[in-house]
mmCIF file of the C-alpha atoms, coordinates in Angstrom:
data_MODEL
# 
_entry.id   MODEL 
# 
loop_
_atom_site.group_PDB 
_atom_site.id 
_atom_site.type_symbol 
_atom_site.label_atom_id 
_atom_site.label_alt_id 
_atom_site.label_comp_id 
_atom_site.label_asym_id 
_atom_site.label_entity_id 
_atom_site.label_seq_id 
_atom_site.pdbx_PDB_ins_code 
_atom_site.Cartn_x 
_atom_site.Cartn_y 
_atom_site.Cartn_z 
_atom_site.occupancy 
_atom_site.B_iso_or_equiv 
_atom_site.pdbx_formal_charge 
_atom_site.auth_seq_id 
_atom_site.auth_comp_id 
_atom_site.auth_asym_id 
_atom_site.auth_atom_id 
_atom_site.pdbx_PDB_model_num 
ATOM 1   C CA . UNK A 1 1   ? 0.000  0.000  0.000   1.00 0.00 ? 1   UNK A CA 1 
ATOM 2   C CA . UNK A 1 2   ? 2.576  2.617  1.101   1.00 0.00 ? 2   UNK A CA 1 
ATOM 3   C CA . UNK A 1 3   ? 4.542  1.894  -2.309  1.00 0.00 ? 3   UNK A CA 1 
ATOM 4   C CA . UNK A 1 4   ? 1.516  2.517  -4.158  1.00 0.00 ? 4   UNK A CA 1 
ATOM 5   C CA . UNK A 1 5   ? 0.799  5.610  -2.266  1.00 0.00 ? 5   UNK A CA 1 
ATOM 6   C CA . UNK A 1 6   ? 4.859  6.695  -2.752  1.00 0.00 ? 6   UNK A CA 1 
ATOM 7   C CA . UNK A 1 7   ? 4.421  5.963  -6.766  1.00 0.00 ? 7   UNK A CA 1 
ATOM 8   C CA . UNK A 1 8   ? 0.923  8.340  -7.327  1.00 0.00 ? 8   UNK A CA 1 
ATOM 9   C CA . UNK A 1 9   ? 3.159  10.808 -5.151  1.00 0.00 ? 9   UNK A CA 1 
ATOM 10  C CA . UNK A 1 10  ? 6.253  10.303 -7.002  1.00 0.00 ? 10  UNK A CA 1 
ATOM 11  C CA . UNK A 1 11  ? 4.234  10.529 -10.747 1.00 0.00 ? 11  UNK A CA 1 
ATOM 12  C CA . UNK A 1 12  ? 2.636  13.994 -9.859  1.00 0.00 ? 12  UNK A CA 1 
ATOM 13  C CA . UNK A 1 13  ? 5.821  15.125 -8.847  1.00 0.00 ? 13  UNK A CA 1 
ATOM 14  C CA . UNK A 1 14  ? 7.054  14.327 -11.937 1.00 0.00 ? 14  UNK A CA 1 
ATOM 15  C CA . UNK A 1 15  ? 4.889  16.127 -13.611 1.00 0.00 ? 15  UNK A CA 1 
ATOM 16  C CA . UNK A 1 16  ? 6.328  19.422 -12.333 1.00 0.00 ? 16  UNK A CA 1 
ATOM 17  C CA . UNK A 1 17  ? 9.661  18.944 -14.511 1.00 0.00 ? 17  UNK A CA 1 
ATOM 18  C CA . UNK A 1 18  ? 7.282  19.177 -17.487 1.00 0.00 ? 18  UNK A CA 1 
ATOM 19  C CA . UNK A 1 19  ? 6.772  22.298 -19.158 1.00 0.00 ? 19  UNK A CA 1 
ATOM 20  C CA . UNK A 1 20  ? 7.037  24.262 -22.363 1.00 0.00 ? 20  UNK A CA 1 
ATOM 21  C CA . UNK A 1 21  ? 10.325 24.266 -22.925 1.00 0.00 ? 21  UNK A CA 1 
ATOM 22  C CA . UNK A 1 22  ? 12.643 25.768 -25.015 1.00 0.00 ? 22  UNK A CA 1 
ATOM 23  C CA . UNK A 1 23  ? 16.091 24.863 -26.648 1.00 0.00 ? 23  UNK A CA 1 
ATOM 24  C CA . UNK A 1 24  ? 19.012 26.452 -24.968 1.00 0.00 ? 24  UNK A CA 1 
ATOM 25  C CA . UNK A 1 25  ? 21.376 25.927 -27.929 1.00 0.00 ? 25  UNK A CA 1 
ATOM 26  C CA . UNK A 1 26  ? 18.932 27.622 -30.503 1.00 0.00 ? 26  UNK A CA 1 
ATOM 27  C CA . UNK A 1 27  ? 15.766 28.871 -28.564 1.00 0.00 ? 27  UNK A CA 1 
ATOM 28  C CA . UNK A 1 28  ? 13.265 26.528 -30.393 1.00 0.00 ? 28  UNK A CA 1 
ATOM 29  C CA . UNK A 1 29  ? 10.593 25.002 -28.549 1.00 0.00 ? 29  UNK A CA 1 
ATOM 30  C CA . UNK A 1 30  ? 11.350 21.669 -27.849 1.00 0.00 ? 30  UNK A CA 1 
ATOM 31  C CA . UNK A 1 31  ? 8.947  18.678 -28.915 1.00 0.00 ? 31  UNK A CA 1 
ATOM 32  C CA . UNK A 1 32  ? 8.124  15.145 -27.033 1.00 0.00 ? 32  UNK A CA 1 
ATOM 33  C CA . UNK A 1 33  ? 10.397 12.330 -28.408 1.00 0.00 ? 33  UNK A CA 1 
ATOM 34  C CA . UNK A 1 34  ? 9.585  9.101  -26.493 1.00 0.00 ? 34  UNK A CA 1 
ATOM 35  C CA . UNK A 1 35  ? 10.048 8.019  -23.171 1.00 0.00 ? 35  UNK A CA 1 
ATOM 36  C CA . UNK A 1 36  ? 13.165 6.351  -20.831 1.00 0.00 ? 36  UNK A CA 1 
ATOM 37  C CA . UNK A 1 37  ? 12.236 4.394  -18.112 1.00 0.00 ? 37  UNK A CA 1 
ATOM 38  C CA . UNK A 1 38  ? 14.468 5.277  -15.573 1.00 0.00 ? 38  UNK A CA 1 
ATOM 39  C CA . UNK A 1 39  ? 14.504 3.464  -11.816 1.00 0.00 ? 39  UNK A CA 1 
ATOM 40  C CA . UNK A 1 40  ? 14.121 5.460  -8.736  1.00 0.00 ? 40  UNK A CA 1 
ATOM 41  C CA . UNK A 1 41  ? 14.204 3.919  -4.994  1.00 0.00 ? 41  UNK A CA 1 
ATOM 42  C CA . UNK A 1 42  ? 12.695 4.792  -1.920  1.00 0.00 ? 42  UNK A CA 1 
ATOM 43  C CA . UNK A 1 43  ? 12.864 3.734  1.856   1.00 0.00 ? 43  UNK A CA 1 
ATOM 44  C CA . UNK A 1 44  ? 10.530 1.213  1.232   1.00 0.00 ? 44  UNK A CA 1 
ATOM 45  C CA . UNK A 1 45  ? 9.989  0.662  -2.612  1.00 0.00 ? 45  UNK A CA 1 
ATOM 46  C CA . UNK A 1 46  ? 11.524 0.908  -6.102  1.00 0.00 ? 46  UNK A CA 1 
ATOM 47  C CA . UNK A 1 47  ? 10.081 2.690  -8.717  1.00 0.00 ? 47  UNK A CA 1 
ATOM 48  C CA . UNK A 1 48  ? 10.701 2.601  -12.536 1.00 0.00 ? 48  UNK A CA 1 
ATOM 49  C CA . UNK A 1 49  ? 9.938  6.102  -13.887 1.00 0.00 ? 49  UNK A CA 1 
ATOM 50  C CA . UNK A 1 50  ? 8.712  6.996  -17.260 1.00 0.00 ? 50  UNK A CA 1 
ATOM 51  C CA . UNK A 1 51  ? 10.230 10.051 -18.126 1.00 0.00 ? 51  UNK A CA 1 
ATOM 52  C CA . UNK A 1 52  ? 9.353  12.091 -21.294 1.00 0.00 ? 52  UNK A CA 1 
ATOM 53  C CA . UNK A 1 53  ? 12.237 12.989 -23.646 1.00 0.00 ? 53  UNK A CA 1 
ATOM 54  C CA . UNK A 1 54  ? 11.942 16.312 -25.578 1.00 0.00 ? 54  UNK A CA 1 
ATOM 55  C CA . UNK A 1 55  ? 14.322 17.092 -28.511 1.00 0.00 ? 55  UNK A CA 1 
ATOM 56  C CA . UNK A 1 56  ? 14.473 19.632 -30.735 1.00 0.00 ? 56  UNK A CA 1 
ATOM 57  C CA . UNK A 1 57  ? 13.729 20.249 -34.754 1.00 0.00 ? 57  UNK A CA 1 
ATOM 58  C CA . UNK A 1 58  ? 15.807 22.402 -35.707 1.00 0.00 ? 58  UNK A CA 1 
ATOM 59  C CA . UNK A 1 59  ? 19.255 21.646 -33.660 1.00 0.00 ? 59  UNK A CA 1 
ATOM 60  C CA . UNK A 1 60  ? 18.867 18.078 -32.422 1.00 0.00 ? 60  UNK A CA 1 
ATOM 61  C CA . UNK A 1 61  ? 19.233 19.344 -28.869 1.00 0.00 ? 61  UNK A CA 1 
ATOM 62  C CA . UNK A 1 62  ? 17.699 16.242 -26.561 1.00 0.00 ? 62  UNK A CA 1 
ATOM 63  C CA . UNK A 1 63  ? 16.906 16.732 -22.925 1.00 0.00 ? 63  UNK A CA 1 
ATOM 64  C CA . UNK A 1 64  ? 18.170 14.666 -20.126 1.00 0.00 ? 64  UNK A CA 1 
ATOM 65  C CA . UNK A 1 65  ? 15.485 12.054 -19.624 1.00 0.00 ? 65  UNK A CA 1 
ATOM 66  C CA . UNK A 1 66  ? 16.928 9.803  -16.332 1.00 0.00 ? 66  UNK A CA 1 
ATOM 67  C CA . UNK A 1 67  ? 15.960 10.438 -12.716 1.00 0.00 ? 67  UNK A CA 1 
ATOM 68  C CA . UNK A 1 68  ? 19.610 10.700 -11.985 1.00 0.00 ? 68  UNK A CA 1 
ATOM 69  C CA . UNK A 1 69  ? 20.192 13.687 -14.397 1.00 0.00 ? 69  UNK A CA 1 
ATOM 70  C CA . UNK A 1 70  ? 16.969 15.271 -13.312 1.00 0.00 ? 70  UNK A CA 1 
ATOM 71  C CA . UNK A 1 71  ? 17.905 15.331 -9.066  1.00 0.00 ? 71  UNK A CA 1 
ATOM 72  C CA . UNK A 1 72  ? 21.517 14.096 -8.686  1.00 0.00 ? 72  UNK A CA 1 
ATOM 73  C CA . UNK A 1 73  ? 20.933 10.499 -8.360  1.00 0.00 ? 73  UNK A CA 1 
ATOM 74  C CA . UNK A 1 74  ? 18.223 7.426  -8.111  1.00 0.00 ? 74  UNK A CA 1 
ATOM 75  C CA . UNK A 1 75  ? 17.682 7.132  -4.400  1.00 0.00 ? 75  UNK A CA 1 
ATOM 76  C CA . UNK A 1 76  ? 15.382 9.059  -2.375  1.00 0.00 ? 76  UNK A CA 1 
ATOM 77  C CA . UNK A 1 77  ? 17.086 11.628 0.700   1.00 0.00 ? 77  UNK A CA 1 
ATOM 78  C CA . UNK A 1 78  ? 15.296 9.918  3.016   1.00 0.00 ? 78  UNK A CA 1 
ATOM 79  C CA . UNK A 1 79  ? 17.002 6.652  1.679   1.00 0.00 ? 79  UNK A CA 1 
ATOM 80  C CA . UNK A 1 80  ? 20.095 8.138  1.415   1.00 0.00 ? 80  UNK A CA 1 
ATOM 81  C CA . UNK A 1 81  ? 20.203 9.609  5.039   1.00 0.00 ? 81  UNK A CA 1 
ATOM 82  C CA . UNK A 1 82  ? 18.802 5.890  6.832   1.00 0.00 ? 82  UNK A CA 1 
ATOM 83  C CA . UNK A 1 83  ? 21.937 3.917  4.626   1.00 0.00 ? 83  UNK A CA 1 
ATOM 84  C CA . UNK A 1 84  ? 24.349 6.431  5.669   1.00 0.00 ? 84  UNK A CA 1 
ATOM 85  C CA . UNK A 1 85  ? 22.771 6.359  9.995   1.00 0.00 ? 85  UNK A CA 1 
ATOM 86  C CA . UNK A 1 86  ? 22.816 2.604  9.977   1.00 0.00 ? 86  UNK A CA 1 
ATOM 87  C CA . UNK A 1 87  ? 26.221 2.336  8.461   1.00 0.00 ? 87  UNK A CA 1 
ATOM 88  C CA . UNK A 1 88  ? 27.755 4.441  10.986  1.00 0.00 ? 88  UNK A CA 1 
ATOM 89  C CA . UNK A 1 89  ? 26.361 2.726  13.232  1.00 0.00 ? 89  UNK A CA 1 
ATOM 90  C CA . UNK A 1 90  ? 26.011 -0.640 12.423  1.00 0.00 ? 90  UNK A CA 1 
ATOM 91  C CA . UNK A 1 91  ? 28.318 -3.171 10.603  1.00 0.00 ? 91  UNK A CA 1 
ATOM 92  C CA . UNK A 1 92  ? 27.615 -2.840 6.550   1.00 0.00 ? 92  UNK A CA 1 
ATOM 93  C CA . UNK A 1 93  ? 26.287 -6.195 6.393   1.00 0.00 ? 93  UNK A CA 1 
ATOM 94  C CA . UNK A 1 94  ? 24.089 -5.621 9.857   1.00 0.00 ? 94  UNK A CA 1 
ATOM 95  C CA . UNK A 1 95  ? 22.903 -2.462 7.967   1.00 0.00 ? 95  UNK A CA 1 
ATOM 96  C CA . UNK A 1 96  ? 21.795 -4.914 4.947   1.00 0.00 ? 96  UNK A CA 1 
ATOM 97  C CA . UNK A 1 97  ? 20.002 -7.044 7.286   1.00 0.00 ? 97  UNK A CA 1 
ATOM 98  C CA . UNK A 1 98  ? 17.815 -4.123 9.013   1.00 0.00 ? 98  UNK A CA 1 
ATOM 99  C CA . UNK A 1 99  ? 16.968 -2.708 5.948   1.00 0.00 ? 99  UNK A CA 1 
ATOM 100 C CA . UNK A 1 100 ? 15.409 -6.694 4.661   1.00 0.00 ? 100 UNK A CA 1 
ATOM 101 C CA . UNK A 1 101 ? 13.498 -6.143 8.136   1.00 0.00 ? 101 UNK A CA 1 
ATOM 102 C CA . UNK A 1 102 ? 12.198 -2.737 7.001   1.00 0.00 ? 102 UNK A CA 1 
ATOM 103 C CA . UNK A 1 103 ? 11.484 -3.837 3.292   1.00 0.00 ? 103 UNK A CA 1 
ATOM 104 C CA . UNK A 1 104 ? 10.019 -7.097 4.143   1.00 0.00 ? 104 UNK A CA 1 
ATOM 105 C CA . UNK A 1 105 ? 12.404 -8.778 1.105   1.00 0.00 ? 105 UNK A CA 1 
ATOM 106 C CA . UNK A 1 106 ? 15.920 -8.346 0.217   1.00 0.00 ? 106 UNK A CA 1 
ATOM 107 C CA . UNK A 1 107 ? 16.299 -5.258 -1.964  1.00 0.00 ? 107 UNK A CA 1 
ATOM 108 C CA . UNK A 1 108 ? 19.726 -4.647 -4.026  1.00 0.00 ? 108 UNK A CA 1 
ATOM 109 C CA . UNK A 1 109 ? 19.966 -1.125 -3.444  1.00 0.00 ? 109 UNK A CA 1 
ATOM 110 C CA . UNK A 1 110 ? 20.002 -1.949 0.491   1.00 0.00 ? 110 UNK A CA 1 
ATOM 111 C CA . UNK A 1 111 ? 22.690 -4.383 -0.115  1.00 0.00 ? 111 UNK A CA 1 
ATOM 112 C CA . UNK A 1 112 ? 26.297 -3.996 1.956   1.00 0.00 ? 112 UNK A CA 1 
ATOM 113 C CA . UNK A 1 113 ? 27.989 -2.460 -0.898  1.00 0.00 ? 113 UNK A CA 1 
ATOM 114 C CA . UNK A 1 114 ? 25.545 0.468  -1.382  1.00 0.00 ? 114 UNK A CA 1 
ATOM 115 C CA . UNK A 1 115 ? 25.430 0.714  2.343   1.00 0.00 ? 115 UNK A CA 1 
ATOM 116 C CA . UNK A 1 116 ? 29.155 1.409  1.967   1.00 0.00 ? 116 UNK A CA 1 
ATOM 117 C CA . UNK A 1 117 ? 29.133 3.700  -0.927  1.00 0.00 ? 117 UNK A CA 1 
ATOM 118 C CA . UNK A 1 118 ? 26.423 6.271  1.003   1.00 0.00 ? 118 UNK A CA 1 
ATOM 119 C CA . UNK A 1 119 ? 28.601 6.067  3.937   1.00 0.00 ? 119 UNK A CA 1 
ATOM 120 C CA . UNK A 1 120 ? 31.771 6.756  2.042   1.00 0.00 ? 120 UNK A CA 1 
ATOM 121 C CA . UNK A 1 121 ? 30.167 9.832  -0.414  1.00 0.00 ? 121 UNK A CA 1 
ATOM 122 C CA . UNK A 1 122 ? 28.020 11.304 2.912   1.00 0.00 ? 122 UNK A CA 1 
ATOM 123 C CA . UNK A 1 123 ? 31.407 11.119 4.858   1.00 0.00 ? 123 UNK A CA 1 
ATOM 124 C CA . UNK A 1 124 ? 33.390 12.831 2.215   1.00 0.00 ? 124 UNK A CA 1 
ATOM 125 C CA . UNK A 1 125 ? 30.717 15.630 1.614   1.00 0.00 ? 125 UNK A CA 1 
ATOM 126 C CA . UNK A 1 126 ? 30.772 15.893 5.542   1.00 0.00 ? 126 UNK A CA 1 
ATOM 127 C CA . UNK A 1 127 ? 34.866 16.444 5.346   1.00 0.00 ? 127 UNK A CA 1 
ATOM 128 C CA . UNK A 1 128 ? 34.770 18.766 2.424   1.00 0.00 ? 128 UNK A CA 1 
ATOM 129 C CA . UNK A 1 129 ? 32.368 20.682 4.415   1.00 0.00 ? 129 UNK A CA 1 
ATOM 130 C CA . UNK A 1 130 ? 34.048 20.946 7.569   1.00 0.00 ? 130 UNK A CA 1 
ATOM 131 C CA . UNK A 1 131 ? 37.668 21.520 5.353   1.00 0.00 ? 131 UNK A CA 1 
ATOM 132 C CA . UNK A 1 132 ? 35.857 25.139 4.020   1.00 0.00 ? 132 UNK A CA 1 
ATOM 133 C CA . UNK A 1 133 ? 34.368 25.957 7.213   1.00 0.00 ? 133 UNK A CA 1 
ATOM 134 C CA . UNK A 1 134 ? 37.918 25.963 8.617   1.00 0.00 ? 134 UNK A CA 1 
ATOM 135 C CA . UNK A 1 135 ? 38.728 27.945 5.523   1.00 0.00 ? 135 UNK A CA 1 
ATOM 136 C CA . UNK A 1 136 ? 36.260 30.629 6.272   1.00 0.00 ? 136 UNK A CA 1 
ATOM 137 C CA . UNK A 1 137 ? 36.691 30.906 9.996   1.00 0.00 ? 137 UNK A CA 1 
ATOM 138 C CA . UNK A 1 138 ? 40.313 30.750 9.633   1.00 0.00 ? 138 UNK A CA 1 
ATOM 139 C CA . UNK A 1 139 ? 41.718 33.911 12.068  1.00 0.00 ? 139 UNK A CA 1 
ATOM 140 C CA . UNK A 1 140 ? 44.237 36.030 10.805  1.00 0.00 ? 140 UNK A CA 1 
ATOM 141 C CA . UNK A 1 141 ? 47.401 36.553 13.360  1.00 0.00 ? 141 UNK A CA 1 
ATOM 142 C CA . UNK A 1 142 ? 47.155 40.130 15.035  1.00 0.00 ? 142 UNK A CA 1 
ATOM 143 C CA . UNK A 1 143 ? 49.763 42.423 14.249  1.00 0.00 ? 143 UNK A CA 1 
ATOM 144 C CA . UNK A 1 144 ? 50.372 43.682 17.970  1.00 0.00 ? 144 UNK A CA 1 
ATOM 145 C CA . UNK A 1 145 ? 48.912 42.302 21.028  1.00 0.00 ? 145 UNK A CA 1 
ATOM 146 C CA . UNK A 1 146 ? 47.181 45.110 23.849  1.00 0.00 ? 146 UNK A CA 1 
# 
């Protein structure tokens, strides 16, 4: 049921990258060419996506038509944020195994590896982070002390 509920959410939503649209290379309006079907997972579901593909006349210009061009990637935040919680706190493979009790069945975007890969890239945006914040705060030394 919730899946369901997450895929009539996840189709209006989708709805919102569709407009009238025009071609950035030569400013014609850009005309429907097909669909991709393009996966998309969630905390407790996978999705495959139909997205529309627009291309235009004149230039050839084609849209990007995959659920990773269109938001950065194929897994939900909410996803995302529970892989990279339970792997820092849990082994990888104890991660896997909560996630089959969420899900109900085994799910290969909740496998160890992924778990991994979300803790690694969430870690690494956490260090770039704090490496500029240094940058920023960094004090300059005082010419004379009072």
């Amino acid at each position: 049921m919730i899946g369901k509920i997450q895929e009539e959410l996840i189709n209006e939503q989708k709805e919102l990258f569709v407009e009238d649209m025009e071609c950035p290379k030569c400013s014609n309006k850009l005309v429907k060419n097909g669909e991709r079907e393009s996966q998309y997972h969630d905390v407790f579901s996978d999705h495959k996506l139909k997205i529309a593909r627009y291309r235009c006349k004149k230039c050839k210009y084609e849209t990007s038509s995959t659920v990773k061009s269109l938001i950065g990637g194929s897994i939900s935040g909410d996803l995302k944020r529970l892989q990279a919680e339970l792997g820092a706190e849990h082994s990888f493979r104890e991660s896997e195994k909560i996630f089959e009790q969420f899900s109900r069945n085994r799910r290969r975007i909740n496998n160890h590896d992924r778990v991994k890969c979300t803790v690694e890239s969430v870690g690494a945006a956490v260090e770039k982070l704090c490496h500029e914040e240094k940058e920023i705060v960094k004090a300059h030394p005082a010419e004379e002390l009072i």
